[in-house]
N, C-alpha and C positions, 0 to 999 in steps of 0.2 A: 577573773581579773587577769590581765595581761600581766609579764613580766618583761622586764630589761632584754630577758637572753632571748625569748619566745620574739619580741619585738626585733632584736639585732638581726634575727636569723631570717626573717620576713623580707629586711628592708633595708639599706643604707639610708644614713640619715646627713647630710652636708651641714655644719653648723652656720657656714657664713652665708647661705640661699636660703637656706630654711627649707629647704625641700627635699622628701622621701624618695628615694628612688628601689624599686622591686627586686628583693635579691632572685626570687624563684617565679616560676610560673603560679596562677592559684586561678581557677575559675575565669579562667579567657583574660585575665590579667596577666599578661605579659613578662616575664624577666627584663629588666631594664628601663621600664616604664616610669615614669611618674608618676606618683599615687596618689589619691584624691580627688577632691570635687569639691564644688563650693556651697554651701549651707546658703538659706536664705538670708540668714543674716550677714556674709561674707567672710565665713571662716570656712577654714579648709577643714574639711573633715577627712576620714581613711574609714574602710569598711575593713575590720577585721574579726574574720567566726562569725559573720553574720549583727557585729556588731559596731557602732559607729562612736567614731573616737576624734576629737578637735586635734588636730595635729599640733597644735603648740602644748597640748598634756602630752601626747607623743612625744615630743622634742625633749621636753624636759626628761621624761620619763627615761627616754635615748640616752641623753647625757648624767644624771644625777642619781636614776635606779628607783624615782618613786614617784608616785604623782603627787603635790602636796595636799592639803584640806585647804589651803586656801587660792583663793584664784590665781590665775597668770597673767599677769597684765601686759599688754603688746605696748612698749612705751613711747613707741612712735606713734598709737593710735591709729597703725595700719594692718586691720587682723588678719591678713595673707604674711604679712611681713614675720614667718615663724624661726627666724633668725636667732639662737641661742643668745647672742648676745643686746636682741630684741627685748627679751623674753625674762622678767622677773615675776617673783611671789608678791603675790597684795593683798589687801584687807580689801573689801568693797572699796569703799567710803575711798583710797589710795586709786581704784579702778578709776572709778568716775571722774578724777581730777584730768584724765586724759582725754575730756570729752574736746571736741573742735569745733563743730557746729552745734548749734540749737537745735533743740527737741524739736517735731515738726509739728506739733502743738505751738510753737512760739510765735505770736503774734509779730515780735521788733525783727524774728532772723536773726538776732545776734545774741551768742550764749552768755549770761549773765546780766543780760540787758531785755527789762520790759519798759512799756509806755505806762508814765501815770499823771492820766490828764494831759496837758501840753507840756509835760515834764519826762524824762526818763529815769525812771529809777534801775541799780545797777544792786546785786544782789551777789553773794556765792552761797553754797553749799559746801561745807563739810564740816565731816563723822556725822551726818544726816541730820545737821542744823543750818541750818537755814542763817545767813549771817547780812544783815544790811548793812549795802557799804556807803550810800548817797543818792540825792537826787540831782538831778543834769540838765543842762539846755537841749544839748545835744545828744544823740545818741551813740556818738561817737567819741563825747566826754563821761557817759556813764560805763562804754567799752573799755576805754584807758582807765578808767578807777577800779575795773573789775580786772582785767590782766595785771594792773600792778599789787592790788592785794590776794591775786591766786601767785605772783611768784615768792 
């Protein structure tokens, strides 16, 4: 497991970019470099000892000295954006409330919005219940009754 000091020594860390930059040379990686790459899912990762590490548990880890047990949620919903002030603890169930777009299973493309029959029904999730909020004309009346009971 990496530590605070073992990390510091590595790396500068900018809280308001959210971006690592290489304090030493390591394996054709540069001093002064930028560090990471992007995961398939679009987080930044760091290769450190041969091991891979999401840079927003970095970040935290930078700033706070621990990684938590529970998630880190990007609250902008932009997971490059590894910004400390980006960047809190969450339960799942708090994660998912950052979603933006629809699952790309979703038939309507619009997050909390499916078609039912020539109707729209308008739905949220959460703590992983499932909560109906109404049926609609429009699909753009079942969008506003799902944005106004997610805030």
């Amino acid at each position: 497991m990496i530590t605070q000091e073992y990390l510091k020594e590595l790396f500068s860390y900018d809280e308001k970019t959210g971006l690592f930059e290489r304090r030493i040379t390591v394996g054709g990686r540069l001093k002064g470099e930028m560090a990471g790459c992007f995961d398939s899912y679009g987080y930044i990762v760091i290769k450190i000892n041969r091991m891979r590490y999401k840079a927003h548990r970095l970040a935290w880890l930078y700033i706070y000295g621990h990684i938590p047990n529970l998630e880190i949620d990007h609250m902008d919903g932009i997971k490059s954006n590894n910004s400390i002030n980006n960047l809190r603890q969450a339960e799942r169930w708090q994660n998912a409330q950052n979603l933006k777009i629809a699952h790309s299973n979703s038939l309507s493309g619009i997050l909390g919005v499916c078609q039912s029959g020539k109707k729209w029904k308008a739905q949220i999730q959460f703590k992983g219940k499932r909560i109906y909020i109404g049926t609609f004309n429009t699909s753009s009346e079942a969008h506003d009754a799902y944005i106004k009971k997610k805030k």
